[in-house]
C-alpha positions in Angstrom: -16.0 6.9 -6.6 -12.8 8.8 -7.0 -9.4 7.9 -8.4 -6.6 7.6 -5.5 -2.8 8.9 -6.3 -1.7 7.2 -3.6 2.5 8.0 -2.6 3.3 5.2 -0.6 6.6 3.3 0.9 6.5 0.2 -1.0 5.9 -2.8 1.3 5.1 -1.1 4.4 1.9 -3.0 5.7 0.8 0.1 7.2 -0.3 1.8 3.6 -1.6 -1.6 2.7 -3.7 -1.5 5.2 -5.0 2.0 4.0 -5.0 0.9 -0.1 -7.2 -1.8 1.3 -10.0 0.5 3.0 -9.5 2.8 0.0 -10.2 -0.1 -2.4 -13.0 -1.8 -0.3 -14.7 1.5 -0.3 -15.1 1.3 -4.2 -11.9 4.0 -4.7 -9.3 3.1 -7.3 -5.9 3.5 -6.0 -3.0 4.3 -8.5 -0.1 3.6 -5.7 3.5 5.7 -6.3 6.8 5.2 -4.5 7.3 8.0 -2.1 11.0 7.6 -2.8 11.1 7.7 -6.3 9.2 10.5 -6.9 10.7 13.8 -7.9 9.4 16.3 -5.2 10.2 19.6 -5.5 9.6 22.2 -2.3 6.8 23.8 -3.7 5.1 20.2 -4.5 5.1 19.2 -1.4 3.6 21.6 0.5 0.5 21.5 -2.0 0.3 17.7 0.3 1.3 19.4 3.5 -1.6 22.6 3.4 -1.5 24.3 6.8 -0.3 21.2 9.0 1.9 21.9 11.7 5.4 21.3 10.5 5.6 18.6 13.1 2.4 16.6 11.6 4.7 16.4 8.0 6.8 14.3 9.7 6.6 10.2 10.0 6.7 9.4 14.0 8.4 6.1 13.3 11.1 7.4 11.1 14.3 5.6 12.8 16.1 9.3 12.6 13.1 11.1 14.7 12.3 7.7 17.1 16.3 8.2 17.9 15.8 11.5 18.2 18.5 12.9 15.6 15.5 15.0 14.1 13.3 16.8 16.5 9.9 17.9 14.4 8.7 20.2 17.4 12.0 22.4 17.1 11.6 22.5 13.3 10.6 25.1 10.9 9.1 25.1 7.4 12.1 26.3 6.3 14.7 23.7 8.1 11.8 21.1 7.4 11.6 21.4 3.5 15.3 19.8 2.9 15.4 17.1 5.4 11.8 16.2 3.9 13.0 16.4 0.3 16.4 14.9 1.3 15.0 11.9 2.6 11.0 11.2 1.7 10.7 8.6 4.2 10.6 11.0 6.8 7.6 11.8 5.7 4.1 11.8 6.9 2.6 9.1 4.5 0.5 8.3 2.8 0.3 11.3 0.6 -3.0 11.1 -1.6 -4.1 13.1 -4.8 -7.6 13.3 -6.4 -7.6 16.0 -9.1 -5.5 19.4 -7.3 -7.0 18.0 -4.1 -3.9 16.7 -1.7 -3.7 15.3 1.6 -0.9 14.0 3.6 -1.3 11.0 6.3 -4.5 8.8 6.7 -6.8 10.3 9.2 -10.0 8.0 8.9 -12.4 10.5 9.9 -11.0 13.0 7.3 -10.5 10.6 4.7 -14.0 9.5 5.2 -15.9 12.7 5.2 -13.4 13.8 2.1 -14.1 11.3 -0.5 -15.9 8.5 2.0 -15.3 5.1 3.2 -19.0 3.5 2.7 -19.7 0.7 3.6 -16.5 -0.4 4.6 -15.8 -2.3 8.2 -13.2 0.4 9.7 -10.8 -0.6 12.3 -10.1 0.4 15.7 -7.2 2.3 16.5 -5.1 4.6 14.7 -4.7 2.9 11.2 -1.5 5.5 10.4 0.8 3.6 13.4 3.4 1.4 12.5 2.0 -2.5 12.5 4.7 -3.5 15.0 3.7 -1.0 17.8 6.1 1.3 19.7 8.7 -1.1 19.5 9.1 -0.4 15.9 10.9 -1.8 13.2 12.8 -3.8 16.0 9.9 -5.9 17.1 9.7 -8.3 13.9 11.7 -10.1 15.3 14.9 -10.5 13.3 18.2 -9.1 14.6 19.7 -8.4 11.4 18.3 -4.9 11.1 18.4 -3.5 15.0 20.7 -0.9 13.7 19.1 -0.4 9.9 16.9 2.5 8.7 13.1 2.1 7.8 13.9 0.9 4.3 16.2 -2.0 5.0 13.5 -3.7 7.0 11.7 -5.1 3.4 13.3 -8.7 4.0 11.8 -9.6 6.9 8.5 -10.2 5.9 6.8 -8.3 8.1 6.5 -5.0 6.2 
């Protein structure tokens, strides 16, 4: 079994969700804040391979659902600083075995890279936010309508 770096948003359900498969499939995770870390260009796009530079992107970044950033219109080069600016805009998790890096949690891929044996998968796509299209929005608490991604830790729901 191999040993996880995982770079993760602290409290989001979402990564928990994917430490758990991770973990149930005999994997240790060593879990990182993505925000925290000190990423540098050229470490990141060791994560980021040959994705399109809209797949480095997180969908349910507040600044891209709003529609401020636009990853479609984006290139590597405009991409890089707004990534590195602000690394919750980025495709997460980013995981790290050895000099082997991959960025979001594709079950399929992560399976047939280091495996998921024996482990009951879920249904659906397991990288989507746990409160749906709504967002951040749905938990249900009014407080943060208007607050990024990161203020949303108090609910209770992330």
């Amino acid at each position: 079994m191999a040993t996880v770096t995982f770079y993760e948003k602290p409290g989001c359900k979402g990564n928990l969700r994917q430490k758990t498969l991770l973990a149930a499939a005999g994997h240790t995770v060593q879990a990182k804040n993505l925000k925290t870390e000190q990423w540098t260009a050229a470490r990141l796009l060791a994560f980021l391979g040959d994705l399109p530079v809209d797949r480095w992107f997180n969908p349910a970044a507040s600044a891209i659902k709003a529609g401020e950033i636009v990853p479609a219109s984006l290139t590597a080069e405009t991409a890089l600083p707004l990534l590195l600016e602000n690394p919750l805009l980025m495709r997460r998790p980013l995981m790290e075995i050895g000099e082997q890096r991959r960025v979001g949690f594709d079950i399929a891929g992560v399976d047939a890279w280091i495996g998921l044996k024996n482990v009951a998968l879920p249904e659906g796509n397991i990288e989507a936010c746990v409160h749906g299209p709504e967002g951040h929005g749905s938990c249900g608490s009014h407080a943060h309508e208007h607050a990024d991604e990161e203020d949303h830790a108090g609910c209770g729901t992330h």
